[in-house]
C-alpha positions in Angstrom: -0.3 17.4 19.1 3.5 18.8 19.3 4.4 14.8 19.3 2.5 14.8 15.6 3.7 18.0 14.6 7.4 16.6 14.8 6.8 13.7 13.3 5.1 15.2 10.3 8.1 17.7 10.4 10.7 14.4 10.5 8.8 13.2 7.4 8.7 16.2 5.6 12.6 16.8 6.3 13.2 13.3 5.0 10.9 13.8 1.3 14.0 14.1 -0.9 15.3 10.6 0.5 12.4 9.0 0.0 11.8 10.6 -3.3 15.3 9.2 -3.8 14.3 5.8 -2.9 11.1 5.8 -4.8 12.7 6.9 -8.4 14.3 3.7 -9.3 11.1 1.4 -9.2 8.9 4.2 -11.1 11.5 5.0 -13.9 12.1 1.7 -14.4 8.5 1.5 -16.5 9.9 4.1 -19.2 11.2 2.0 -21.7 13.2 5.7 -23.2 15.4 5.3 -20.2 16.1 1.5 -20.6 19.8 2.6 -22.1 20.6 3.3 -18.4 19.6 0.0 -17.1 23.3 -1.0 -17.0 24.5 -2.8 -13.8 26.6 -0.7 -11.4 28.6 -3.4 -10.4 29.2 -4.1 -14.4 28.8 -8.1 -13.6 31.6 -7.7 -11.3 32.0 -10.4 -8.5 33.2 -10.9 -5.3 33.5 -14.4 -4.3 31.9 -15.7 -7.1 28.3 -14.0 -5.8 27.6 -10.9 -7.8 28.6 -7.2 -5.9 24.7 -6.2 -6.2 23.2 -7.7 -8.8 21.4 -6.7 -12.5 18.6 -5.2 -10.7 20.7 -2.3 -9.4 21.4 -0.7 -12.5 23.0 3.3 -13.2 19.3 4.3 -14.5 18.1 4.5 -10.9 21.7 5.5 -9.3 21.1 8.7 -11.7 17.0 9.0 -11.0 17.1 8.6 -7.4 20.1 11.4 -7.7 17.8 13.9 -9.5 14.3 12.9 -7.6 16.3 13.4 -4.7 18.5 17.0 -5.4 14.9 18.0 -7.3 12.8 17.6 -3.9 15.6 19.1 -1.9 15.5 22.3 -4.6 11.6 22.6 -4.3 11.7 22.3 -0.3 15.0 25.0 -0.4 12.4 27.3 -2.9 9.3 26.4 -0.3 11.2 27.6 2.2 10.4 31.3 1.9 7.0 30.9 3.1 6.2 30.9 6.8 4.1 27.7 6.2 7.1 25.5 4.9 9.6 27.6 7.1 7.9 26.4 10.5 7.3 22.7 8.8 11.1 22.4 8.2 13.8 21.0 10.4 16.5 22.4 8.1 17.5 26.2 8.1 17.7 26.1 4.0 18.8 29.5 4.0 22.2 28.5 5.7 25.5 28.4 4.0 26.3 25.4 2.3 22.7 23.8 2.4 23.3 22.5 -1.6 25.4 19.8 0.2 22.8 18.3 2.3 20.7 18.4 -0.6 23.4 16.3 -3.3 24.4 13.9 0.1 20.4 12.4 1.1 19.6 11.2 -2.6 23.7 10.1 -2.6 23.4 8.3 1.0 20.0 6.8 -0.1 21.7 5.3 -3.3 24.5 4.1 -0.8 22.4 2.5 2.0 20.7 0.8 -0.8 23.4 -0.8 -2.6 24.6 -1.4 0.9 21.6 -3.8 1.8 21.9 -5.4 -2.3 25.6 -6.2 -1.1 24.9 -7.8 2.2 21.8 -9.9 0.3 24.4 -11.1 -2.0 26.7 -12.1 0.8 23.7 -14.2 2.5 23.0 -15.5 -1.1 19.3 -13.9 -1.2 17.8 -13.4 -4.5 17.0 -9.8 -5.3 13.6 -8.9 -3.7 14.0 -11.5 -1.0 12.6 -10.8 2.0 15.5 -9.2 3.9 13.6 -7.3 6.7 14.2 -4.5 8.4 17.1 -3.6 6.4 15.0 -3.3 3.0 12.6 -0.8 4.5 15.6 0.7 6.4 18.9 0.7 4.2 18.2 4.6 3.3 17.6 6.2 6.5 20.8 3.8 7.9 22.7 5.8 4.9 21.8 9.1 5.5 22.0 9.1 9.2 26.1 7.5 8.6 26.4 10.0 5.8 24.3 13.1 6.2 24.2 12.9 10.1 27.4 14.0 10.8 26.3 16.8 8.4 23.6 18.1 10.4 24.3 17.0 13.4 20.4 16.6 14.1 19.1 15.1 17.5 19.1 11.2 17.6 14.9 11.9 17.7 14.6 12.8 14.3 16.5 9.6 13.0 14.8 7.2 15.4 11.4 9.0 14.0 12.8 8.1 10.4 13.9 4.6 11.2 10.1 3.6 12.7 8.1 5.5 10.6 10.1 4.6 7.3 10.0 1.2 8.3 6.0 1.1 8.2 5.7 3.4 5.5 7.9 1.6 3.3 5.7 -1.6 3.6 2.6 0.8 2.9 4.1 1.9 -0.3 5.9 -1.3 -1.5 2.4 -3.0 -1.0 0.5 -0.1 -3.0 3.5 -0.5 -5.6 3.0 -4.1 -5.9 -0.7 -3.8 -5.9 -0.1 -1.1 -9.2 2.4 -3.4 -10.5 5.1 -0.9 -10.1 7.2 -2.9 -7.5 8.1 -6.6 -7.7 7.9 -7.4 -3.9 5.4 -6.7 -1.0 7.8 -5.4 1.4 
């Protein structure tokens, strides 16, 4: 039961990332916000192979940003009652907290531009089949950027890594199913 317990607690801890991670795909079905659907590599290349492609555009850079700092907010808020305060891994009470809450969306956004980079290196169309890295970009990010941070037991990110992993198929597979998400995986 404790083994559950911290996993649920490792999942809970990592909601604003994958809140982060989940923005871009949802957003991208409000045609209001289609003024943001700029590329953030601006049709740059490197090479002659695009830096990330059309499909990585400033509308989710900005979405997963406030999805992410949003979650982070309500969880900081939740954690004034006992429930949420013995679910969380994070002391949100602690000096300088706000930072951890801008850096998971930020290092989410990073590890997946990271992944769109290296599938444009390897010459893969976006929403190839790039496994594990697409199911894994974000929780590589966050433990490079917002490890350090924290300093959190190796645990909790090898919890993330595996359970992300499968969860990520789970959802891209209900997404596809809802036609929210252009690829199974």
């Amino acid at each position: 039961m404790a083994t559950i317990f911290f996993i649920i607690k490792c999942l809970y801890f990592f909601l604003p990332a994958y809140c982060a991670n989940m923005a871009a795909p949802l957003v991208m079905k409000i045609p209001a916000f289609d003024f943001l659907a700029k590329p953030v590599d601006g049709g740059k290349t490197v090479r002659g192979e695009r830096i990330f492609g059309n499909h990585k555009s400033w509308r989710g850079v900005i979405f997963a940003m406030i999805a992410g700092i949003a979650v982070f907010g309500i969880q900081e808020w939740l954690y004034q009652l006992p429930f949420f305060k013995n679910l969380s891994i994070l002391d949100y009470q602690q000096a300088g907290i706000c930072l951890v809450g801008f850096l998971m969306p930020l290092a989410t956004v990073v590890g997946d531009l990271g992944s769109a980079f290296a599938k444009r290196r390897l010459k893969l169309e976006p929403g190839a089949k790039f496994m594990p890295w697409d199911q894994t970009n974000y929780v590589i990010g966050n433990f490079i950027i917002v490890g350090p941070v924290l300093k959190l037991d190796l645990s909790v990110w090898l919890v993330l890594l595996v359970a992300t992993f499968f969860l990520h198929i789970i959802f891209n597979r209900i997404g596809y199913f809802f036609g929210l998400h252009g690829a199974k995986w």
